[in-house]
ZAMARGU-4260 file (C-alpha; in steps of 0.2 Angstrom, whole numbers, plus 5000, padded with zeros to 4 digits):
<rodrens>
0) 5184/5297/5192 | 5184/5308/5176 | 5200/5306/5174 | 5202/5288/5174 | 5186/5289/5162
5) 5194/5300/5149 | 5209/5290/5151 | 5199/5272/5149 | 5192/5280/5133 | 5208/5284/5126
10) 5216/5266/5129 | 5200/5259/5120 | 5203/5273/5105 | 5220/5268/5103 | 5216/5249/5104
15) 5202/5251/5090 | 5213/5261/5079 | 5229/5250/5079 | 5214/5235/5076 | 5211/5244/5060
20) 5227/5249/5053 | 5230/5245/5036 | 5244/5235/5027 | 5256/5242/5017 | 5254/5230/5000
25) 5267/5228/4988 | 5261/5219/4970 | 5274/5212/4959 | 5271/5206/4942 | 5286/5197/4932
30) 5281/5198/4912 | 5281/5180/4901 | 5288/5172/4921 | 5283/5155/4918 | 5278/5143/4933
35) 5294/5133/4932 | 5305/5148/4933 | 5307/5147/4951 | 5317/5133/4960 | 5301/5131/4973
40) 5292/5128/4958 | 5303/5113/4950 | 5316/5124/4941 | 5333/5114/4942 | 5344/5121/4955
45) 5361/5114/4942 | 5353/5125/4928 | 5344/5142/4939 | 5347/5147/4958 | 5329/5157/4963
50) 5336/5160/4984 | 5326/5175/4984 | 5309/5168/4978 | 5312/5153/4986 | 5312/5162/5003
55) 5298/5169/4999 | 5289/5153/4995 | 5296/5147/5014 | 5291/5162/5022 | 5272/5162/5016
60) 5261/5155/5005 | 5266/5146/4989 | 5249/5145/4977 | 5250/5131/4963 | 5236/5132/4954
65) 5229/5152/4950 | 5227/5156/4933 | 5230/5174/4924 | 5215/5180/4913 | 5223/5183/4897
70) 5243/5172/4889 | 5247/5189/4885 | 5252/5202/4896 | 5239/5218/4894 | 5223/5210/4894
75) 5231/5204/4912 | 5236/5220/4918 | 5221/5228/4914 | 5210/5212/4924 | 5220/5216/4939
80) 5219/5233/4940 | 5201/5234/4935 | 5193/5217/4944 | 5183/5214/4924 | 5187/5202/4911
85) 5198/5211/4898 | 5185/5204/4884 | 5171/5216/4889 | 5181/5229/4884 | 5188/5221/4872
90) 5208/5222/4875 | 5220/5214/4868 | 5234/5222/4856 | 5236/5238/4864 | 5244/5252/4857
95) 5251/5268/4863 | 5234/5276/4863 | 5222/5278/4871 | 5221/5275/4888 | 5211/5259/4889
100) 5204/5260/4908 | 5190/5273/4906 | 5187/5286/4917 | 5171/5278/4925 | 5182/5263/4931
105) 5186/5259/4948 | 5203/5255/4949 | 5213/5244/4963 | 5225/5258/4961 | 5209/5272/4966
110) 5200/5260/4978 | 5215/5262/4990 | 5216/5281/4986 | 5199/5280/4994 | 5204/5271/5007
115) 5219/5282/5011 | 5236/5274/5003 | 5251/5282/4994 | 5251/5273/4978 | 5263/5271/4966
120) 5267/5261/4950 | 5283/5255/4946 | 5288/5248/4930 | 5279/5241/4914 | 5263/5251/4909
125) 5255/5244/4894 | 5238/5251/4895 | 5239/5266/4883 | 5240/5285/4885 | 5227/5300/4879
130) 5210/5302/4878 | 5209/5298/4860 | 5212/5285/4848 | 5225/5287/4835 | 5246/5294/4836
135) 5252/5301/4850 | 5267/5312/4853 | 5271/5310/4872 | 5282/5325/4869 | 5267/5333/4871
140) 5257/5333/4886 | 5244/5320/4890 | 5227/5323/4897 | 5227/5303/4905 | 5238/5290/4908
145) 5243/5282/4922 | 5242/5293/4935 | 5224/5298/4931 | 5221/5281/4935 | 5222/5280/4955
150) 5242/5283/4956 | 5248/5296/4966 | 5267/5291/4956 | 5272/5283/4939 | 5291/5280/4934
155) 5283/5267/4917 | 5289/5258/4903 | 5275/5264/4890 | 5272/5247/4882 | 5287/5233/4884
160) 5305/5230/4886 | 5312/5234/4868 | 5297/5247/4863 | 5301/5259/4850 | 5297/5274/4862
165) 5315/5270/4872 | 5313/5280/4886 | 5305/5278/4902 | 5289/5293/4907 | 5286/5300/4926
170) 5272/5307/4929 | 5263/5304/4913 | 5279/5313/4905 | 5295/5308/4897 | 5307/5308/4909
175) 5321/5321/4907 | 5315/5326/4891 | 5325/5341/4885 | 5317/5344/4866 | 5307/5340/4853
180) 5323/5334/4843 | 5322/5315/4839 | 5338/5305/4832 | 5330/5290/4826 | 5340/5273/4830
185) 5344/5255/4830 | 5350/5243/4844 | 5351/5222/4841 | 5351/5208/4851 | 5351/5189/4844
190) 5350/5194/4827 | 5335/5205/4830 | 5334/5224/4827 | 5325/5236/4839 | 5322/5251/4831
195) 5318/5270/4842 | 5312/5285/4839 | 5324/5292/4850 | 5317/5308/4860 | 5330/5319/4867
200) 5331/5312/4885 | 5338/5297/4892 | 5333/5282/4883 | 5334/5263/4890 | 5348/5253/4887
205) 5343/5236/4888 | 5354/5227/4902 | 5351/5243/4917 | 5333/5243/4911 | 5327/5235/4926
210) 5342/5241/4938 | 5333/5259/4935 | 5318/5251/4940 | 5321/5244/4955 | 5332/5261/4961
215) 5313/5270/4958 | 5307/5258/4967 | 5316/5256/4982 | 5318/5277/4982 | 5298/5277/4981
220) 5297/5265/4996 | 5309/5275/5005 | 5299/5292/5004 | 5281/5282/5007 | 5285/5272/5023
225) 5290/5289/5032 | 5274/5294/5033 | 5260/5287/5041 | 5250/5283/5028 | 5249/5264/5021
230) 5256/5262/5005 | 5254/5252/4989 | 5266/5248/4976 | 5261/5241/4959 | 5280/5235/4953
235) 5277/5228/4934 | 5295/5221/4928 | 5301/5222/4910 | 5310/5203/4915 | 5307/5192/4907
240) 5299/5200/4894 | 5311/5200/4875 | 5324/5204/4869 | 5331/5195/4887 | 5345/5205/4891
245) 5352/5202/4908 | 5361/5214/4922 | 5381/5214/4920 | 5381/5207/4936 | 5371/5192/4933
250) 5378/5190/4914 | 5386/5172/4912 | 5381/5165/4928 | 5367/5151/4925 | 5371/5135/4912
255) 5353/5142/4904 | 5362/5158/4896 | 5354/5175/4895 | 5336/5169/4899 | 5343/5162/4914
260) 5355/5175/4921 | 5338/5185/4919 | 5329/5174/4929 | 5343/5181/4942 | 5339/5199/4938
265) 5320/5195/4944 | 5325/5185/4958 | 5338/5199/4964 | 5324/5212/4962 | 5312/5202/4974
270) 5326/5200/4987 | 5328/5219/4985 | 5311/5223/4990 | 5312/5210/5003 | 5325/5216/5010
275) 5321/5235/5012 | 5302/5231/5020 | 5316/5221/5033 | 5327/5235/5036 | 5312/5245/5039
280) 5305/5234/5050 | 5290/5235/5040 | 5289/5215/5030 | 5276/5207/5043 | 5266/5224/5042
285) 5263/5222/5021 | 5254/5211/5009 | 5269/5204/4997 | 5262/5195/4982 | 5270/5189/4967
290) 5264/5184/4953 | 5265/5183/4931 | 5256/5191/4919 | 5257/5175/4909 | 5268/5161/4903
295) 5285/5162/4894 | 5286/5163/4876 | 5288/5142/4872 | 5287/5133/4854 | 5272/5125/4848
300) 5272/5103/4848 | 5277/5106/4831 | 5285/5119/4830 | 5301/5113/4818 | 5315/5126/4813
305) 5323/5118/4799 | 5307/5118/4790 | 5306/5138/4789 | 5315/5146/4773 | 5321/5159/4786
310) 5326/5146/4798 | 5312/5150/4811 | 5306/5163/4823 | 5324/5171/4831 | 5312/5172/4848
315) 5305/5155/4849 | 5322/5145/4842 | 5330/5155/4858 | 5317/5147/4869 | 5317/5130/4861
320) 5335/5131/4864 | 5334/5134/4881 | 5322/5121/4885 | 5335/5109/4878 | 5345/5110/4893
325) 5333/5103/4902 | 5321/5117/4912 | 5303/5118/4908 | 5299/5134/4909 | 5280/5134/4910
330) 5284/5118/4922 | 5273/5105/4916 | 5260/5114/4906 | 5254/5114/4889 | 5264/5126/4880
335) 5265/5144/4883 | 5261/5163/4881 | 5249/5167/4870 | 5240/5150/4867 | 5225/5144/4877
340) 5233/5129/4885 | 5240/5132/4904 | 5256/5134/4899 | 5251/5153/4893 | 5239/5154/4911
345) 5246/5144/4925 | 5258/5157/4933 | 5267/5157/4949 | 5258/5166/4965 | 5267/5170/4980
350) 5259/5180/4995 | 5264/5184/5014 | 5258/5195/5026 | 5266/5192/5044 | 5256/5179/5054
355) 5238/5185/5043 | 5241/5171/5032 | 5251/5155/5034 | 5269/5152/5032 | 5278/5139/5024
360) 5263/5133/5015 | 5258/5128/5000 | 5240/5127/4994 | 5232/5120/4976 | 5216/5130/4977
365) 5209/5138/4962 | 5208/5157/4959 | 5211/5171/4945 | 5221/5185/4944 | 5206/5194/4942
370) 5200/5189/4961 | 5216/5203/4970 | 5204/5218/4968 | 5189/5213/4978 | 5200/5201/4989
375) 5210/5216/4994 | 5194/5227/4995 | 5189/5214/5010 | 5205/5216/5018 | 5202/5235/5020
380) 5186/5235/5022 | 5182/5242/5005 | 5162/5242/5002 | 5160/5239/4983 | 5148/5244/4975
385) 5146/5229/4963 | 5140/5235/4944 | 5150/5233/4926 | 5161/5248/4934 | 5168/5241/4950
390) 5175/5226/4949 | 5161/5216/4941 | 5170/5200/4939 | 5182/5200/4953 | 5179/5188/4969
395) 5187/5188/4985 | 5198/5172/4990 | 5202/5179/5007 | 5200/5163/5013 | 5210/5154/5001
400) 5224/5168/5006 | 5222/5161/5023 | 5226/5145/5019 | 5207/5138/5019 | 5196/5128/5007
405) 5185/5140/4996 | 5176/5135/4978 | 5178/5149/4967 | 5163/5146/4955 | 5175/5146/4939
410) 5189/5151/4929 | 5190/5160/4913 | 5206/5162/4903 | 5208/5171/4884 | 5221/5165/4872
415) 5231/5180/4863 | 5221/5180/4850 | 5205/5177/4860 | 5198/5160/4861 | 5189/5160/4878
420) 5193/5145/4892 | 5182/5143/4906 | 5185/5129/4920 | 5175/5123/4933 | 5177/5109/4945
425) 5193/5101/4936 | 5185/5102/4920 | 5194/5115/4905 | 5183/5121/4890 | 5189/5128/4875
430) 5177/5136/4866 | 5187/5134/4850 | 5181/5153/4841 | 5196/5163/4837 | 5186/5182/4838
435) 5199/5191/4831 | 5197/5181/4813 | 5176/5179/4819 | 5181/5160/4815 | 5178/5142/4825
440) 5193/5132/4825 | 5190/5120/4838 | 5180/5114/4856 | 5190/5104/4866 | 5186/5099/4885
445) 5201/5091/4897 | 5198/5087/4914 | 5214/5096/4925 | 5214/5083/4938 | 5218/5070/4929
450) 5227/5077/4915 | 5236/5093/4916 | 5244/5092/4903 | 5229/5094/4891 | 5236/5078/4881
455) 5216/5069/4882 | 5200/5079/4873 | 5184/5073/4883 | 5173/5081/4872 | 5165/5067/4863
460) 5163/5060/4879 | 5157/5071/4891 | 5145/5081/4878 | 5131/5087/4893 | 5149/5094/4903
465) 5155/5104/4888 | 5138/5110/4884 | 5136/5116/4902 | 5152/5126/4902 | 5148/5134/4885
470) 5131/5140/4892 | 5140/5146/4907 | 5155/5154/4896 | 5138/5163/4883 | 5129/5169/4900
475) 5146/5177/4907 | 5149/5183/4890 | 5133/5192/4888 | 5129/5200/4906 | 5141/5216/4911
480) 5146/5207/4927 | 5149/5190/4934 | 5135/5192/4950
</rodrens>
């Protein structure tokens, strides 16, 4: 009778463990990937093919209406990782120091430290190294930086595609760094010079940039999922960030040029992953999401090159001119990066996990960016203890990843040079101050059901709605957290 007791008990150990076993997750974010860049999004098949991205669509949830919180890229990357506004720090142009996530932050990254996971970044940094403000030498070693933030790995682009640094850094280190020799240079693309410092180590060359990547990746992934512990992988692309350099392979092969053959660099990328979780028997067992850390780069209304002395910006007649051919990048929103319209915040969101969440479904529910940390807390059953350190603005959607119908209490958005958005229940506010130049420019209030393309200002006729938000927007302005 013992026996069959102890062996009972073991069955029902074994059954409550596997109950609790935690997904592998695996986070990717594209730089300036617009909504319309994906086929499954509206992207012209005759001008882009997306295969990759439009399987993943199919195979889980396509999300239509999530928001980033920032049209540039740092303020974003520091939302996710950190579950908080990036105004409360504030955080905008980053440079290459210092660190900008303090040492008293919880992290996405640490939470699942906590919780047990192998975690790695992959990619695009942009968050700033070294404990003080001021020049760096990254020759030199640095007391924090990406690892001291929660990863266990880093294989990083310090800042973007085409930074002056040129090299890529493991481990908080340059990687392969054989001096302290540097042979300055140039490299150019569209007219446009790229200057480096180069360091004596291997420096990026712009078309393998993300080839290297993704072999870091995948060689990342194939050490973590031989061990038993659940992994997550923070992948942050240099596509489709400028100068828009695609891969050999893809070069020539889309009727949009070199902004659409780097769409097919992304797109391979995400069937790379895809495909190693397959082989590995491993993709229903991991969250997948992917995601934009804001807009593409798009030309204003009146944005008119032939009025320039200079003929215009080199970036956005490259963009204008791609438009022409009939794509909207930022589908059919307002502009793009860096301004305060959706065209800079509506981004694409794609998410499966086996048969946790639906497949082949699309949903137009609203959520943030900053909403994957406490989401994800809830997933792993991560208690957190809610204060301006731990996610303080961060809410989980978990029933909106299921499919279901949740009412997130608002949205707030930040233009690139910081006038604050807030949205709630279809209606958008723009508070119109620019807080870089301490100036007010503007309020404007557009209701999103019924215009999303922010051509109609309600303001003068919905003055009680507009007042509302802006008190909401002063009070989550002036508290340390969103409860």
């Amino acid at each position: 009778m013992k026996k069959y007791f102890t062996l009972i008990l073991m069955l029902v150990s074994s059954l409550a463990f596997g109950a609790k076993k935690l997904p592998n997750i695996v986070l990717i974010l594209m730089d300036d990937f617009g909504y319309g860049c994906i086929n499954a999004n509206g992207a012209p098949e005759n001008l882009v093919q997306t295969p990759n991205m439009n399987s993943l669509a199919k195979e889980g949830m396509n999300f239509s209406n999530v928001s980033t919180l920032c049209s540039v890229c740092a303020p974003t990357r520091y939302g996710i990782m950190t579950g908080s506004f990036p105004f409360r720090v504030p955080i905008r142009d980053i440079q290459y120091s210092p660190l900008h996530i303090a040492a008293e932050k919880l992290t996405l990254q640490k939470m699942l430290q906590e919780k047990g996971y192998n975690t790695a970044i992959v990619g695009k940094w942009h968050m700033g190294f070294g404990s003080k403000a001021g020049p760096i030498d990254l020759r030199k070693p640095i007391d924090v930086g990406a690892n001291s933030t929660g990863f266990n790995y880093s294989f990083i682009v310090p800042q973007n595609h085409g930074d002056v640094m040129g090299i890529f850094m493991e481990n908080d280190a340059i990687w392969g760094l054989k001096s302290d020799e540097m042979n300055p240079y140039e490299s150019e693309w569209n007219g446009i010079k790229f200057k480096f410092f180069g360091f004596d180590a291997p420096q990026r060359v712009f078309d393998t940039t993300q080839d290297v990547l993704n072999e870091k990746a995948l060689a990342w992934l194939e050490e973590a999922s031989k061990s038993d512990k659940p992994f997550y992988l923070y992948f942050a692309t240099t596509a489709l960030h400028a100068p828009f350099t695609p891969s050999k392979k893809n070069a020539g092969k889309t009727e949009l040029g070199e902004y659409g053959d780097y769409i097919l660099d992304a797109d391979d990328m995400v069937g790379l992953i895809v495909n190693f979780l397959k082989k590995k028997n491993i993709y229903d067992d991991t969250i997948l999401i992917l995601t934009a850390d804001n807009g593409a780069d798009c030309e204003t209304v009146d944005y008119d090159r032939s009025k320039d002395p200079n003929g215009g910006n080199p970036i956005l007649n490259y963009m204008q001119d791609v438009q022409r051919k009939g794509i909207r990048l930022n589908g059919e929103y307002r502009l793009g990066k860096g301004s305060m319209f959706e065209g800079g915040t509506h981004i694409p969101f794609m998410l499966r996990w086996g048969k946790n969440f639906p497949q082949d479904a699309r949903s137009d529910e609203e959520f943030s960016l900053v909403d994957i940390m406490a989401t994800i807390a809830e997933i792993v059953d991560y208690k957190l203890e809610r204060g301006e350190h731990a996610a303080p603005d961060s809410f989980s959607v978990l029933n909106i990843w299921k499919g279901k119908k949740q009412a997130r209490p608002y949205i707030v958005t930040e233009s690139g040079n910081g006038i604050r958005t807030i949205r709630k229940d279809g209606f958008k506010y723009i508070e119109g101050i620019v807080r870089d130049a301490k100036v007010e420019r503007f309020k404007r209030l557009y209701n999103l059901h019924e215009d999303q393309k922010e051509t109609k200002d309600l303001i003068r006729v919905f003055p009680d709605e507009a007042q509302e938000l802006q008190d909401k927007l002063d009070e989550i302005t002036a508290l340390k957290m969103s409860y």
